[in-house]
N, C-alpha and C positions, 0 to 999 in steps of 0.2 A: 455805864448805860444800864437800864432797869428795864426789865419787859413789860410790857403793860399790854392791858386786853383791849383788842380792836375795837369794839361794838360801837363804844362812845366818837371814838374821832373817827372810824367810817360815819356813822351819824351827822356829825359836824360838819364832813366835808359835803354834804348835800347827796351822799351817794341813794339810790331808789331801786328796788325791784316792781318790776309788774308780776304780782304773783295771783292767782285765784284763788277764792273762795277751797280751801281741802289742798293745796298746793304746798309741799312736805320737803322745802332745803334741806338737803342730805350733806352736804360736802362744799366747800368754800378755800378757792385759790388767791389771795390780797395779795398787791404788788402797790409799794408805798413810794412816792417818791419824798424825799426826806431833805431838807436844808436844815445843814447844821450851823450851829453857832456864828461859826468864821466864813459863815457863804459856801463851804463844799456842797455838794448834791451829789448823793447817793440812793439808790434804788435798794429796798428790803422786800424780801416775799418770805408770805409766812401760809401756813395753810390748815386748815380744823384738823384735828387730832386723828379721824377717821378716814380722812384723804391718802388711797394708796398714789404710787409713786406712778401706775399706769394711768391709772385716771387725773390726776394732776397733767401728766404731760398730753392727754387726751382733749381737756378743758383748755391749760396754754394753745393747743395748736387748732381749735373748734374759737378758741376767742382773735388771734391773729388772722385766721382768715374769713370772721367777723369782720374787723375791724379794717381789715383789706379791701373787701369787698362790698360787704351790707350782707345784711341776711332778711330773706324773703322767708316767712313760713308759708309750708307747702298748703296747696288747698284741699281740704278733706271732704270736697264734692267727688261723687262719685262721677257727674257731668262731662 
């Protein structure tokens, strides 16, 4: 098995940020699901070189209860 850099087959797989205009990705958590050869499926996570170990499991558990729930951004009216 050989390591290879994400960029291109996160690409491939159709993955998208909404990011704006001055909007500055610091840190990034990938979870791959993987079919090998013979049909097994295995799950790899890998994470940018900058990613502490707090913030990692701050990000897994902000994206599970995302994906649990939905996520509403708050409204920044003062109203």
């Amino acid at each position: 098995m050989a390591e290879q850099k994400l960029g291109s087959i996160i690409d491939a797989l159709g993955t998208r940020a909404d990011l704006d205009e001055g909007d500055l990705p610091t840190d990034a958590f990938v979870i791959l699901k993987i079919v090998k050869a013979d049909g097994t499926v295995s799950l790899v996570h890998r994470r940018s070189e900058s990613l502490d170990w707090i913030t990692a499991l701050g990000m897994i558990t902000a994206a599970q209860n995302i994906e649990n729930s939905g996520y509403t951004e708050a409204s920044t009216d003062d109203t």
